[in-house]
NUKOL-654478 format. One record per residue: residue number from 1; residue in one letter; y, x, z of N, C-alpha, C in turn. Coordinates in steps of 0.2 Angstrom, whole numbers. Atoms other than C-alpha are relative to their C-alpha. Example, Ala and Ser with C-alpha at 12.3 -4.5 7.8 and 13.67 -1.06 7.14 Angstrom:
// NUKOL-654478
   i aa   n_Y   n_X   n_Z  ca_Y  ca_X  ca_Z   c_Y   c_X   c_Z
   1  a    -6     4     0   -22    62    39     6     4     0
   2  s    -6    -4    -1    -5    68    36     5    -4     3
// end
This chain:
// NUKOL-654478
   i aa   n_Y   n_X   n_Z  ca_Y  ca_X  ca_Z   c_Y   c_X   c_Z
   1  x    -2    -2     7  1132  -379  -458     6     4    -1
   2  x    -6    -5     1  1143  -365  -463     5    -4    -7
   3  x    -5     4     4  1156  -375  -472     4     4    -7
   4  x    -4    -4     6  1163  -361  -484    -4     2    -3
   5  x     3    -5     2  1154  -354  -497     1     7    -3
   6  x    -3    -8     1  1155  -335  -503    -6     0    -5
   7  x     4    -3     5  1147  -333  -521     3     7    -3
   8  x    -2    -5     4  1143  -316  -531    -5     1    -3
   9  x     5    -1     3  1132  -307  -541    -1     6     1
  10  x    -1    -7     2  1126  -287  -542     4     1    -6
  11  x    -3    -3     6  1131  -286  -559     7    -4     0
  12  x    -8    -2     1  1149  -290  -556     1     6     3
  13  x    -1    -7     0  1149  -273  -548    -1     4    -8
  14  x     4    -4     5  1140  -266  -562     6     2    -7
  15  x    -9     0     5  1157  -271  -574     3     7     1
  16  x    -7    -5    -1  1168  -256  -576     1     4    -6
  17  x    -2     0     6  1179  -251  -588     3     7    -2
  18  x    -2    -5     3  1181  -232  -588     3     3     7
  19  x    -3    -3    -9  1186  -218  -573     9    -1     0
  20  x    -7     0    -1  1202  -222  -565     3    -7     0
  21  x    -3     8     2  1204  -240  -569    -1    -4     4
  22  x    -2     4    -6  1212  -250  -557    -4    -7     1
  23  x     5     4    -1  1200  -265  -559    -8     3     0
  24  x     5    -2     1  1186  -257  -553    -6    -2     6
  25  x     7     4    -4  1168  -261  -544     2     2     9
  26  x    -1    -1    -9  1175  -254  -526     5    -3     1
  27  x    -3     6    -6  1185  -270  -525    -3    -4     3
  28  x     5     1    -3  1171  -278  -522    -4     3     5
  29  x     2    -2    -7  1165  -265  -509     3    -2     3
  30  x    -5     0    -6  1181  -265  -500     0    -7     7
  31  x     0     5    -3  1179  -283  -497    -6    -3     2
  32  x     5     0    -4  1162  -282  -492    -1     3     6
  33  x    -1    -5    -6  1164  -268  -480     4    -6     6
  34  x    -5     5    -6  1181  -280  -472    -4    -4     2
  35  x     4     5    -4  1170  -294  -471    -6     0     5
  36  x     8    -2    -3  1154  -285  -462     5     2     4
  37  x    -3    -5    -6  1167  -276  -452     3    -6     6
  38  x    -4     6    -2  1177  -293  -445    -6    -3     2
  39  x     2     4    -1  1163  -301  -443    -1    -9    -4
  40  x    -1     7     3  1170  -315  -455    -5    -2    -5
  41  x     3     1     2  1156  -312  -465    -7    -5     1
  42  x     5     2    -1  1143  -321  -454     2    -8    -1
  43  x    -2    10     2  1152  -339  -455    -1    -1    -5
  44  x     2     3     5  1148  -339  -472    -6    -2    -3
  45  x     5     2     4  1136  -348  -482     0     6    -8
  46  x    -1    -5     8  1132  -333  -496    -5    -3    -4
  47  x     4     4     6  1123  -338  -511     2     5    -6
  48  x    -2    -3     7  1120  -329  -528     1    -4    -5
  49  x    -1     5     8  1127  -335  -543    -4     1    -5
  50  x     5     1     6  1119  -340  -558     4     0    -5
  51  x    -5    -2     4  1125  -336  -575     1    -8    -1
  52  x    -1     5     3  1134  -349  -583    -2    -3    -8
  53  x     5     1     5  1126  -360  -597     8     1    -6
  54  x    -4     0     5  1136  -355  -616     3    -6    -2
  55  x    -2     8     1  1139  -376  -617     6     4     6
  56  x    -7     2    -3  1150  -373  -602     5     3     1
  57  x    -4    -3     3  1159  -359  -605     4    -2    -6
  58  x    -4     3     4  1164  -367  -620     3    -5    -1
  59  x    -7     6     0  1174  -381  -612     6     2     4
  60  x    -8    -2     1  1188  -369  -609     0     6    -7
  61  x     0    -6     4  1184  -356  -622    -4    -1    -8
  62  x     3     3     8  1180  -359  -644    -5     4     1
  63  x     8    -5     0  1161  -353  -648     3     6    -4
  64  x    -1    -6     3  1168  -342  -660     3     8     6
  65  x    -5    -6    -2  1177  -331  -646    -7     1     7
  66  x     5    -1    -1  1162  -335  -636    -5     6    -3
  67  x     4    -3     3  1151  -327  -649     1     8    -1
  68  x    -2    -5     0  1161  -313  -651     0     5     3
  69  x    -1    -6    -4  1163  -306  -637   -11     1     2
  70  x    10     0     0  1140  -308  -637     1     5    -5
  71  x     0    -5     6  1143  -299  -652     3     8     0
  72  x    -4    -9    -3  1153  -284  -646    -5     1     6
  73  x     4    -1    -5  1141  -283  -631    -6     2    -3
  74  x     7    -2     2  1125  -281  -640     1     6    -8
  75  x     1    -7     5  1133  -269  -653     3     6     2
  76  x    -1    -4    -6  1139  -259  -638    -6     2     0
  77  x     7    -3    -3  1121  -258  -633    -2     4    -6
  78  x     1    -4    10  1118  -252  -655     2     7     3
  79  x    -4    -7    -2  1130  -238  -650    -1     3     5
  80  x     3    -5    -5  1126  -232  -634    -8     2    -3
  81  x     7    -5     3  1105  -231  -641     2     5    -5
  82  x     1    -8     3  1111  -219  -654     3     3     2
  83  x    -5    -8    -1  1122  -207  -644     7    -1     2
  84  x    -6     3     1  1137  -218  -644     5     0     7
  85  x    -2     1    -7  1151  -220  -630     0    -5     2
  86  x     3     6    -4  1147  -232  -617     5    -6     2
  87  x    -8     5    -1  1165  -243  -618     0    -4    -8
  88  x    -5     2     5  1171  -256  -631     4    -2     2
  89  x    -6     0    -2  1188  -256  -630     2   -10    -4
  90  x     0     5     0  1193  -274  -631     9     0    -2
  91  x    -7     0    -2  1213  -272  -628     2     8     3
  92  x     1    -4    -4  1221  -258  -621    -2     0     8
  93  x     5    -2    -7  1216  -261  -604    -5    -5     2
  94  x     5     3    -3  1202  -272  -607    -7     3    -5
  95  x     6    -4     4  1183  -264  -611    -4    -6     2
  96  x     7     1    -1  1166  -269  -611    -7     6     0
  97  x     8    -4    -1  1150  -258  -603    -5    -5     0
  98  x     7     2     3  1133  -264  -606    -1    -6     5
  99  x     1     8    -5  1134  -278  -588     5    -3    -4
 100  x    -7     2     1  1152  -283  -595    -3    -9     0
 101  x     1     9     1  1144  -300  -601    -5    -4     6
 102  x     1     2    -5  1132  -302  -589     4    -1     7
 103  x    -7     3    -6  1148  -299  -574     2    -6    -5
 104  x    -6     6     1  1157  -313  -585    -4    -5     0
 105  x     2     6    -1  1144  -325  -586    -1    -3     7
 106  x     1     2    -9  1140  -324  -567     5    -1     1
 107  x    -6     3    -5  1158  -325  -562     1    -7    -2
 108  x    -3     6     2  1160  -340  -573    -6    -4     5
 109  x     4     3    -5  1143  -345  -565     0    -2     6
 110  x    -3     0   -10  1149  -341  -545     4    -8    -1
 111  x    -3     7    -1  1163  -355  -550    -5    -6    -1
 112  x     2     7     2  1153  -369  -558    -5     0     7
 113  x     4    -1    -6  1140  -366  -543     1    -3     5
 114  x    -5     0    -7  1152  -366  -530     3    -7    -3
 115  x    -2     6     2  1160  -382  -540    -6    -5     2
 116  x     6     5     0  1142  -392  -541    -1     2    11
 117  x     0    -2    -8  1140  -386  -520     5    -5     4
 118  x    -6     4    -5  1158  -393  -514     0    -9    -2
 119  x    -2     8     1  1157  -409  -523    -6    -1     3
 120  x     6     4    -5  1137  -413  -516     3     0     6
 121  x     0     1    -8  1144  -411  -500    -1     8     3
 122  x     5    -4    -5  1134  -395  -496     6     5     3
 123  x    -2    -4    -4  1149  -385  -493     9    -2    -2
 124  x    -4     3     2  1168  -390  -490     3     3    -4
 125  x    -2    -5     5  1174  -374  -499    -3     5    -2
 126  x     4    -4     2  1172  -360  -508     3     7    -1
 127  x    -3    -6     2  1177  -341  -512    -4     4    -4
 128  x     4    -2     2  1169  -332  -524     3     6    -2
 129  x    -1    -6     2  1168  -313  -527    -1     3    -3
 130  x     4     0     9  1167  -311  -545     7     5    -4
 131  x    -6    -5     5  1175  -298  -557    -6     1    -5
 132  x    -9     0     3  1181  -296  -573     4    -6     4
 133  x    -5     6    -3  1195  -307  -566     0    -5    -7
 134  x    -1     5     5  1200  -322  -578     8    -1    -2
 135  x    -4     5     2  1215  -329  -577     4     2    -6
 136  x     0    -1     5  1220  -320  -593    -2    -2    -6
 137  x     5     0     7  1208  -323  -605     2    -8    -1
 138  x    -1     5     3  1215  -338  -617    -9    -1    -3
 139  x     5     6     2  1205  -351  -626    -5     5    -5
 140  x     4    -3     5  1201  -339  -640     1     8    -1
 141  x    -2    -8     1  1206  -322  -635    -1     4     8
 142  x    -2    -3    -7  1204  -310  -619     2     6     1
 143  x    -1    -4    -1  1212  -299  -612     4     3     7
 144  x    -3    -4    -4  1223  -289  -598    -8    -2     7
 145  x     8    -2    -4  1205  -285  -589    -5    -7     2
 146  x     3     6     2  1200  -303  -593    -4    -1    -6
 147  x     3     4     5  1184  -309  -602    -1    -7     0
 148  x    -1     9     2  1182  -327  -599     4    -2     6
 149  x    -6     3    -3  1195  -337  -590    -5    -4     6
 150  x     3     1    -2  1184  -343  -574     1    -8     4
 151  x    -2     6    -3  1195  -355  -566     1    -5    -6
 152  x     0     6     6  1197  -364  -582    -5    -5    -2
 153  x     8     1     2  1180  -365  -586    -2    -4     6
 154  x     4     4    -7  1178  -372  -568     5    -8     1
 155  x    -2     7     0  1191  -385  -569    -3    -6    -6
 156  x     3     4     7  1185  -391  -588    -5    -3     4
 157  x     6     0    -4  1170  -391  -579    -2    -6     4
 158  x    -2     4    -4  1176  -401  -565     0    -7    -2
 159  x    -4     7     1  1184  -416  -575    -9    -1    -4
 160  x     6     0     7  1168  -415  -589    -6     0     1
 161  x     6    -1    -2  1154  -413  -579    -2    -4     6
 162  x     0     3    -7  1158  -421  -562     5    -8    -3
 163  x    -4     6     2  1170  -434  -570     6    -1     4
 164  x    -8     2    -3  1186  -431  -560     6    -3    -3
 165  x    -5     5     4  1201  -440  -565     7     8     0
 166  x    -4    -3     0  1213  -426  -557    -4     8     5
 167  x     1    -7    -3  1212  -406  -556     4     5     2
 168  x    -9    -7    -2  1226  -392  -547    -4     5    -1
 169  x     1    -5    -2  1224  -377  -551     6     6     4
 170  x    -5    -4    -6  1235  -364  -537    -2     8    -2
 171  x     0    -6     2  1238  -346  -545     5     4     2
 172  x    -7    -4    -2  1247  -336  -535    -2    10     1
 173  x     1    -9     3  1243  -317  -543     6     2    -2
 174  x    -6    -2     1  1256  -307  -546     4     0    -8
 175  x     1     1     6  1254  -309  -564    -1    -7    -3
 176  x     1     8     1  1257  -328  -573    -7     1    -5
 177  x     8     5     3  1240  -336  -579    -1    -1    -5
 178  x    -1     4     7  1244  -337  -596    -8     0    -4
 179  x     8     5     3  1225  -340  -601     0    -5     4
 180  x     2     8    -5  1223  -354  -586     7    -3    -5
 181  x    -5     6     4  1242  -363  -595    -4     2    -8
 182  x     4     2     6  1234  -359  -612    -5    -3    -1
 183  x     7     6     0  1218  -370  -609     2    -3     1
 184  x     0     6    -4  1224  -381  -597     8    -6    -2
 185  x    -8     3     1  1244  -385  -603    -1    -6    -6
 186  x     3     4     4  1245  -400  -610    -5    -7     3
 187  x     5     5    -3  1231  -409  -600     1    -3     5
 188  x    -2     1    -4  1236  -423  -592    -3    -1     6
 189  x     5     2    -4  1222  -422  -580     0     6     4
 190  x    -3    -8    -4  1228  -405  -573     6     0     1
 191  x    -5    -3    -4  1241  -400  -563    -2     8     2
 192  x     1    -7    -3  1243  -380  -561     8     1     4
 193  x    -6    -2    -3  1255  -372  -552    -3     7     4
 194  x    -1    -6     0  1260  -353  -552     5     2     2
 195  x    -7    -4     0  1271  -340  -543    -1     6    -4
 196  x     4    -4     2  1272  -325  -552     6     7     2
 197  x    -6    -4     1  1283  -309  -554     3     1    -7
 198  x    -4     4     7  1296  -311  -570     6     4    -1
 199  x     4    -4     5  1299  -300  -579    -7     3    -1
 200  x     6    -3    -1  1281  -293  -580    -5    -2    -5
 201  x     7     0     3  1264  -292  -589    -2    -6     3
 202  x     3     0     8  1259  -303  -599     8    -1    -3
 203  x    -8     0     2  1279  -306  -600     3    -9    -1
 204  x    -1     6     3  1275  -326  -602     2    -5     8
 205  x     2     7    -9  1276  -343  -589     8    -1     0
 206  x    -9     2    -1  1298  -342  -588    -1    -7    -5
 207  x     0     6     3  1294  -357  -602    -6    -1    -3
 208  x     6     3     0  1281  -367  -596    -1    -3    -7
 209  x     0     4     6  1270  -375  -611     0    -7     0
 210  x     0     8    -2  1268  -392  -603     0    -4     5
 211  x    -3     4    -9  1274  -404  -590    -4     1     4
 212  x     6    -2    -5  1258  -400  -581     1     6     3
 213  x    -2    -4    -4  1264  -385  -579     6     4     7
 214  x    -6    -3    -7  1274  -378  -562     0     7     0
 215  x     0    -8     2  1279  -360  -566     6     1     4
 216  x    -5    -3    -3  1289  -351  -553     1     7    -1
 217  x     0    -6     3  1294  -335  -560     5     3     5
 218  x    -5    -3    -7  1301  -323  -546     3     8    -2
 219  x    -3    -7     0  1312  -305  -547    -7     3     3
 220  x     2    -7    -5  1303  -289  -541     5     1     8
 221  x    -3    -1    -6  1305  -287  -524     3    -5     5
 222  x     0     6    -1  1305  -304  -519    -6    -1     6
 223  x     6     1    -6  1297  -307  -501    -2    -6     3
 224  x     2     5    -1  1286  -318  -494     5    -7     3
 225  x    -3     5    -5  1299  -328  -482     1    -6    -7
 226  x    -3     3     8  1308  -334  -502    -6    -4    -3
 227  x     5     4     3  1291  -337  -509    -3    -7     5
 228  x     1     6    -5  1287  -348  -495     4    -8    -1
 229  x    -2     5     2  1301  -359  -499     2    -2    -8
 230  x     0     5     7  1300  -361  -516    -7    -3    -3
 231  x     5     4    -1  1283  -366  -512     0    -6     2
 232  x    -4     7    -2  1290  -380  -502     2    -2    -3
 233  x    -6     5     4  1302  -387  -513    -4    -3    -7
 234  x     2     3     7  1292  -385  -530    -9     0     1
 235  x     8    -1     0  1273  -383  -528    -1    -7     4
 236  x     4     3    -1  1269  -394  -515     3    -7     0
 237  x    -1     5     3  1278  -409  -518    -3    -3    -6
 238  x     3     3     6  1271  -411  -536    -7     1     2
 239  x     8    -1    -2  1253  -407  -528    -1    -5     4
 240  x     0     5    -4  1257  -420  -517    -1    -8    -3
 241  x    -1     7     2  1262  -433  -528    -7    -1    -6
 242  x     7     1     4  1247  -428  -541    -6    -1     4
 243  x     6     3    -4  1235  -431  -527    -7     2    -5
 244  x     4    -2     6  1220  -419  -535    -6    -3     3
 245  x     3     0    -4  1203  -422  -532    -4     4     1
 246  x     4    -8    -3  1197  -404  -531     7     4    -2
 247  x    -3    -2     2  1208  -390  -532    -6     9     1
 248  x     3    -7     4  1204  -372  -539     6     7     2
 249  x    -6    -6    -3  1214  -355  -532    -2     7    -5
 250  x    -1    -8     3  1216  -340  -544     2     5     5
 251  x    -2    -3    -7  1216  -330  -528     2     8    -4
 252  x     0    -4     3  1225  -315  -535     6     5     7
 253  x    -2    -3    -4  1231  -302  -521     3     6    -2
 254  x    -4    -4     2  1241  -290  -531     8    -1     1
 255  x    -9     1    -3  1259  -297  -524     0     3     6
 256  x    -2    -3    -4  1255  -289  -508     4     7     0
 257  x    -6    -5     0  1268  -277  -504    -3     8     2
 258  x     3    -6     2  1257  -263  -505    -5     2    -7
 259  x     7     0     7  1246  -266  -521     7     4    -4
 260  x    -5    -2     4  1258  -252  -533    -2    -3    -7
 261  x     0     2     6  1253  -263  -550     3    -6     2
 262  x    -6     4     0  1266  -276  -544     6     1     4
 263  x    -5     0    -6  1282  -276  -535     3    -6     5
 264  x    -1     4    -4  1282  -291  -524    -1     3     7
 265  x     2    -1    -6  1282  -292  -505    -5    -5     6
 266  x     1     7    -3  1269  -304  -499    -4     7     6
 267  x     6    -4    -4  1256  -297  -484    -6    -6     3
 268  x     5     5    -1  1242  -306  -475     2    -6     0
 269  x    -1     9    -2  1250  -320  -465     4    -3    -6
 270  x    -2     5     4  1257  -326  -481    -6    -2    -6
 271  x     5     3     2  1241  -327  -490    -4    -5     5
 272  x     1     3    -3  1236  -336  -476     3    -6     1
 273  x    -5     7    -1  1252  -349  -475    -5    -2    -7
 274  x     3     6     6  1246  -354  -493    -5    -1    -2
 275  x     6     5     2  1229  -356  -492     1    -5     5
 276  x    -3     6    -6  1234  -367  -476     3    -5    -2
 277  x    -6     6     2  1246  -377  -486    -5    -4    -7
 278  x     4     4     4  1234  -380  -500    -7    -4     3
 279  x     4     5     0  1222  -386  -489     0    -3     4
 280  x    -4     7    -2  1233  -399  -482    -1    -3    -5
 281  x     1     4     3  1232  -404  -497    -6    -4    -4
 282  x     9     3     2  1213  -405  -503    -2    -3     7
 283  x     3     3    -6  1210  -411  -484     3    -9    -3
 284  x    -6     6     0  1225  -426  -488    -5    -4    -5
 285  x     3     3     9  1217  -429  -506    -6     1    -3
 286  x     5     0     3  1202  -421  -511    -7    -1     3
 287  x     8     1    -5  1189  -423  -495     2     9     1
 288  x     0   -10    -2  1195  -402  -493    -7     4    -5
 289  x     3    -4     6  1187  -397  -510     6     4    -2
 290  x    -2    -5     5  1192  -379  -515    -3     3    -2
 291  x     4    -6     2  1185  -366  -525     5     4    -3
 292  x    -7    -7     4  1195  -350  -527    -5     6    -1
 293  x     4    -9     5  1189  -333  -538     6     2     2
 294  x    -4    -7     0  1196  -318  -536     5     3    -7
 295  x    -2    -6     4  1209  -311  -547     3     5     0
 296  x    -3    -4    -1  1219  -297  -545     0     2     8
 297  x     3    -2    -4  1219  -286  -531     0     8     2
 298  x     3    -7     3  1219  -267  -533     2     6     6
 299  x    -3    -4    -4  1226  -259  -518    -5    -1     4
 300  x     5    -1    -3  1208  -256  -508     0    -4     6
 301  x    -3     4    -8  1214  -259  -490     3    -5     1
 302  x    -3     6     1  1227  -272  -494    -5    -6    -2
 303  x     8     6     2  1212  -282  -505    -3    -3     5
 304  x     4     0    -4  1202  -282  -491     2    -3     5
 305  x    -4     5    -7  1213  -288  -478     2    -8    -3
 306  x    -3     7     3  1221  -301  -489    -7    -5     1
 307  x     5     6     1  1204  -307  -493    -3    -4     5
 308  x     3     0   -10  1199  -307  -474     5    -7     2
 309  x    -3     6     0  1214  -319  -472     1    -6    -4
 310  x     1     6     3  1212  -331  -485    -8    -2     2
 311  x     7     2     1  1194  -332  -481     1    -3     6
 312  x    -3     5    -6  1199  -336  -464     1    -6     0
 313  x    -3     5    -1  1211  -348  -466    -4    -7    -8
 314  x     4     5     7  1198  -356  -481    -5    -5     6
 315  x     3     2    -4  1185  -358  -465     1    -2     6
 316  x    -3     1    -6  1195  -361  -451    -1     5     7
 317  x     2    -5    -4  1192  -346  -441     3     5     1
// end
């Protein structure tokens, strides 16, 4: 049995938000191409996701904001039939083209998927390669290239569906997660923990919303060796002592010291120290249940490699 699994859909390619825009459908080539090229692609269990049901989207996210974003997608379709342009502008840099909803329920789909998989048994992890990203998008709002928040949706999910007691979620995007701390702050039955870069987009995380949250807010230009020990000192402690029993990875690769939409300095082997450290700790606590999504990411080559070595060190390989 190929122990890791790798969800996706076609129509998360098919997302895209306008020429030029950094979250685009060749992140997902890039890390196809890397994975067929390395070989790493054959250790995996691949699987297509299925959309996710509007019940379970809407245990991170209100129906109304649900609906609306269904309601903007189908009066898109209105405007494209008669002539119209093929964008709804959501935010300034968040759109929707005619897949838009279908990439967002698949990605939410990939997690819960990959969630209902790691807990039977069938697989001990997961990686899913899904775009729009998430970790954005609040309870009742989306935005900075976020429609629905996926790893939220996949913990709610987790405790509500599966009946877990305790959930981590591990975001280490160069950008804080303020939709994942908007759904999940607050809930005793989660533990997040985020590093981010600070001052930055979205501007928030320097004052966590609640004791569940672990927010490490880092300078620009802040390199791997530093984030490694403030990893040590403040993450994995409280992850240790929460003892989860699944954890969840906002796998977000725009800290690497190449991606120009942040200015940190991570590279591979540091994506690989911390998937490594996080699954000491799902091996210790959870039975070695993760399921990480894709968020951020936009520097081609870098993506691809990063992803290469997290997928790696996901499967032991």
């Amino acid at each position: 049995m190929n122990k890791t699994g790798y969800f996706t859909h076609p129509d998360c390619r098919k997302h895209e938000m306008g020429p030029g825009h950094p979250e685009c459908p060749e992140r997902l080539d890039a890390i196809e191409d890397r994975l067929l090229a390395s070989g790493v692609g054959d250790a995996l269990d691949r699987r297509e996701a299925p959309e996710a049901s509007l019940g379970d989207i809407e245990l991170a996210h209100s129906k109304m904001h649900v609906a609306a974003v269904r309601g903007l997608e189908l009066e898109l379709a209105e405007h494209i039939a008669a002539g119209g342009r093929g964008y709804a502008q959501i935010d300034p840099d968040t759109a929707l083209n005619p897949y838009s909803w279908s990439a967002a329920i698949h990605a939410c789909g990939a997690v819960l998927a990959a969630t209902d998989a790691v807990m039977a048994g069938e697989l001990e992890n997961a990686f899913c390669a899904v775009r729009p990203p998430g970790h954005h998008a609040c309870h009742d709002r989306s935005m900075g290239f976020c429609i629905f928040n996926q790893v939220a949706v996949g913990a709610k999910y987790a405790l509500e569906r599966h009946g877990l007691k305790r959930v981590a979620v591990v975001d280490f995007d160069v950008h804080h997660g303020n939709g994942t701390e908007d759904i999940l702050a607050g809930d005793p039955r989660v533990l997040m923990v985020g590093i981010f870069q600070h001052p930055f987009y979205p501007g928030t995380g320097d004052h966590p919303l609640g004791d569940n949250m672990v927010n490490l807010p880092v300078p620009a230009y802040t390199k791997g060796d530093v984030i490694r020990r403030m990893i040590e000192d403040k993450w994995l402690p409280r992850l240790e002592a929460f003892q989860p029993e699944m954890i969840f990875i906002s796998a977000g690769f725009d800290a690497h010291r190449d991606d120009d939409l942040g200015q940190l300095g991570l590279v591979e082997a540091d994506y690989t120290w911390m998937t490594q450290r996080v699954k000491d700790i799902a091996r210790k606590h959870a039975k070695g249940r993760i399921v990480s999504s894709l968020e951020g990411g936009y520097n081609l080559s870098a993506l691809a490699r990063s992803v290469e070595a997290h997928i790696r060190a996901l499967a032991d390989i």
